[in-house]
DOLODO-646245 format. One record per residue (C-alpha): x, y, z; residue in one letter. Coordinates in steps of 0.02 Angstrom, whole numbers, plus 50000, padded with zeros to 5 digits. Example, Ala and Ser with C-alpha at 12.3 -4.5 7.8 and 13.67 -1.06 7.14 Angstrom:
% DOLODO-646245
506154977550390A 506844994750357S 
% end
This chain:
% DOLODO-646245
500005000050000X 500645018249970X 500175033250059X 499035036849908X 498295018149934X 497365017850085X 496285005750035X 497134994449926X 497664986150090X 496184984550146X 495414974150006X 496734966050006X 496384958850213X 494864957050155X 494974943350022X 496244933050145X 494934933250277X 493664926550156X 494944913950105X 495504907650258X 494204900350358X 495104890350497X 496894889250528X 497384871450613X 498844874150728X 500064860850704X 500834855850866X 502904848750836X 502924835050964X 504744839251005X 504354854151097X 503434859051245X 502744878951187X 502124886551028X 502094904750995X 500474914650928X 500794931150865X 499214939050812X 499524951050690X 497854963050722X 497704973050561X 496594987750631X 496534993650465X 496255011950439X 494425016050396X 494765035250378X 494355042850198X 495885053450219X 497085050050074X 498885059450153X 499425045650305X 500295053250461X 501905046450473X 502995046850607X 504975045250597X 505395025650649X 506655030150766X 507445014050872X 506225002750910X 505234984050884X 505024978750679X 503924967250637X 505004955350533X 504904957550347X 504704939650316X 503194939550414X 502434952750293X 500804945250176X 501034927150272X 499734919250368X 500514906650467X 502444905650486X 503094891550611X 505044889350657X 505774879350807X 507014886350911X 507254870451032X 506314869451171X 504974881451114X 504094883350942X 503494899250869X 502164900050765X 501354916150684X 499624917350644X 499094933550543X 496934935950536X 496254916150567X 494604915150606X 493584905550746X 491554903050774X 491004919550853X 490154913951026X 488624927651016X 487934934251169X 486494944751099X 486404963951129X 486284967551331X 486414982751338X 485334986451197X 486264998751107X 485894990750935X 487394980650887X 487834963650931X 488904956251073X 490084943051060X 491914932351073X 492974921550995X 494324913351131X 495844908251052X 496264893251182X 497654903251278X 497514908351455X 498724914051588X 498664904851732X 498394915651884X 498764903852007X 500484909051944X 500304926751972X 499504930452157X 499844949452117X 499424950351933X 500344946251792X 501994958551773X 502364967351620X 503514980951558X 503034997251480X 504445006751357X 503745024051326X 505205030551241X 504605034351088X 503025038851116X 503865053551224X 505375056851103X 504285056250937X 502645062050988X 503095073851124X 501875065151236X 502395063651451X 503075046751497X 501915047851667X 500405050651545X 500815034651423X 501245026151578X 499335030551643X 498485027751460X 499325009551460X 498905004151630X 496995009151638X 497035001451461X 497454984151534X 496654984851720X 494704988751640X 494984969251583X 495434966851759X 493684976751799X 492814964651676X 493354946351757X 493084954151932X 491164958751889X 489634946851940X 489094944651756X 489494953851595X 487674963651595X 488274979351577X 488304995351479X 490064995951459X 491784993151573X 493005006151579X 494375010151726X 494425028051777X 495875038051747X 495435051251870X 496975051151973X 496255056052150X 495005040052132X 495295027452258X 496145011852206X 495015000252131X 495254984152223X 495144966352119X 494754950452195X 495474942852013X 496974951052000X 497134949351802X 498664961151789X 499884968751880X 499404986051974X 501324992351967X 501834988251788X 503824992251771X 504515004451654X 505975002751547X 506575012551402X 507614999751341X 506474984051343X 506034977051176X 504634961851100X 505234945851104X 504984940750933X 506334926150901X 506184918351093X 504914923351240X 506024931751367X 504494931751493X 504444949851533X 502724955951440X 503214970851363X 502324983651274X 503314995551147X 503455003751011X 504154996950838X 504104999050650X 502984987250538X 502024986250372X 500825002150336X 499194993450380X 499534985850532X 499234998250675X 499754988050811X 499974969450850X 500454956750977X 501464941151007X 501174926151132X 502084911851178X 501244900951250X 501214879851295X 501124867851160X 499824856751261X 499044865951371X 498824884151315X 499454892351442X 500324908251400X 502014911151457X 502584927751367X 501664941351304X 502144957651208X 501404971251096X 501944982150955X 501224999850907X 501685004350747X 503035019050748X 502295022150560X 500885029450621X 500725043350717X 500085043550927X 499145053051048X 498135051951196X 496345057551162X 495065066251286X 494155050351318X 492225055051249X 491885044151102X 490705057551053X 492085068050988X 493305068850864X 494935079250985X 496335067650896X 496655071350719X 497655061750623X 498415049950771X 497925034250852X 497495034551039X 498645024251139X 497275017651279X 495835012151118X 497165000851013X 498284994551188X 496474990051262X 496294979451092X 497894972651115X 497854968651290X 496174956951241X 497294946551122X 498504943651302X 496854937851389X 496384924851264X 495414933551145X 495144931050954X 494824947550827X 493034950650754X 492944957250583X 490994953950565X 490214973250552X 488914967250678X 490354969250813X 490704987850765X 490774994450932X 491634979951005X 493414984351090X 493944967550979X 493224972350835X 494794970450735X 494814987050629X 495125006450689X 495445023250642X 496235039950665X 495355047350829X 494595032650870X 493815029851064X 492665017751065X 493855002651115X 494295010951265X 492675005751350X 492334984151358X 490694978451288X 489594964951355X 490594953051236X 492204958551284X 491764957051440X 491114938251429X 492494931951338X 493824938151453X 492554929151600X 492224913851503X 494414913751490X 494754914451691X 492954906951746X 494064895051842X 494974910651957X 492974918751975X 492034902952067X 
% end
């Protein structure tokens, strides 16, 4: 795609998602742990024909080899990487609870983290660096965006039931702490402006970065996780240093960020792939926070939707009885 292209990309994502209609992981018997990377193409839906592009800088690449493949599997020993780029899986539909006229559902990828590991959430590592040297944006504020991103799924696998109009964590700083009884993720995430993805091997630190990859892709993550049982073991995600970021006001009813991607809607996305869940592409899911497109300005994945919300509970149902 070229910057006078937006679209061609799209069609392109389009006809492979037609085409591929299940994607059988194959399990090598001589290792204990594959790798998933799911490459979320939130494709750009914006009319606007001049892309924002921000300079690379140092940072995460998606692998070139990866680019246009949708499965790529290589051994390294003891653990097995596979990448998956846009398979599908039967949509578990959940109706429309809070009746706001569009459709509620999940697809569950088979991965889970097993909290019994993890008595104080699971740990990851935040490297604003870029975001604060190429977008001019405060490391305490992408520290904030990122961790009320990730602790609303805590919100959603702590609630009774997912009957609700949406789940959101505040970002009002004088609010009390929220307390969890399932602690999904870590309340104290570390930061490091050094850490990078662990692309070739999991190094089991979680980390979410910044990195170049393909115009298209606006963000995407990578899990390593057990061969037989699912359980994940490493997690990371990309943001695509093409584009450009921001950190929007936080009403979905406006349009404040032009021409950027807000860090909390697409890491929200992202952090659904490290609970377990699948992308939805079906328009029925528009307003889902894993409805697998987005756009310039975009908000509305910063608040979980009764789907989101059971999936993630339907993942860790174990950790809620």
């Amino acid at each position: 795609m070229t910057a006078n292209e937006p679209w061609a990309f799209m069609r392109e994502a389009e006809h492979l998602k037609r085409a591929l209609d299940v994607v059988m992981l194959r399990i090598v018997k001589s290792s204990r742990a594959l790798a998933l990377m799911s490459v979320c193409l939130l494709l750009l839906v914006s009319a606007s024909i001049s892309l924002p592009i921000a300079s690379a800088g140092v940072g995460d690449e998606m692998p070139r080899e990866w680019y246009g493949k949708r499965k790529v599997v290589d051994n390294f020993g003891k653990y097995t990487r596979i990448v998956i780029i846009h398979y599908e899986s039967p949509v578990e539909d959940v109706g429309d609870p809070d009746e706001d006229g569009s459709s509620d559902g999940y697809k569950l990828m088979g991965l889970w983290w097993n909290l019994s590991k993890y008595p104080h959430g699971i740990p990851y590592v935040i490297n604003p660096s870029q975001a604060v040297k190429s977008y001019r944006l405060k490391a305490d504020d992408v520290i904030r965006e990122i961790k009320c991103a990730l602790e609303s799924w805590d919100l959603a696998v702590d609630l009774s039931d997912y009957y609700v109009n949406y789940v959101a964590y505040p970002d009002n700083t004088t609010s009390p702490k929220i307390s969890c009884e399932v602690e999904l993720f870590n309340d104290s995430p570390k930061v490091d402006y050094k850490a990078r993805a662990s692309t070739s091997r999991p190094d089991f630190r979680n980390v979410i970065t910044w990195g170049r990859a393909q115009p298209g892709v606006v963000a995407y993550a990578i899990i390593w996780y057990d061969s037989i049982t699912g359980e994940i073991v490493d997690a990371d995600m990309v943001l695509n240093s093409y584009y450009k970021w921001g950190i929007a006001d936080g009403d979905e009813s406006t349009a404040d960020l032009k021409g950027a991607f807000d860090i909390r809607n697409i890491v929200t996305h992202e952090a659904g792939h490290w609970c377990g869940l699948d992308d939805l592409y079906e328009d029925q899911y528009s307003a889902m926070t894993m409805y697998g497109y987005a756009s310039y300005g975009e908000e509305i994945k910063r608040t979980l939707e009764p789907g989101d919300v059971a999936g993630v509970q339907k993942v860790y149902e174990e950790w809620r009885s």
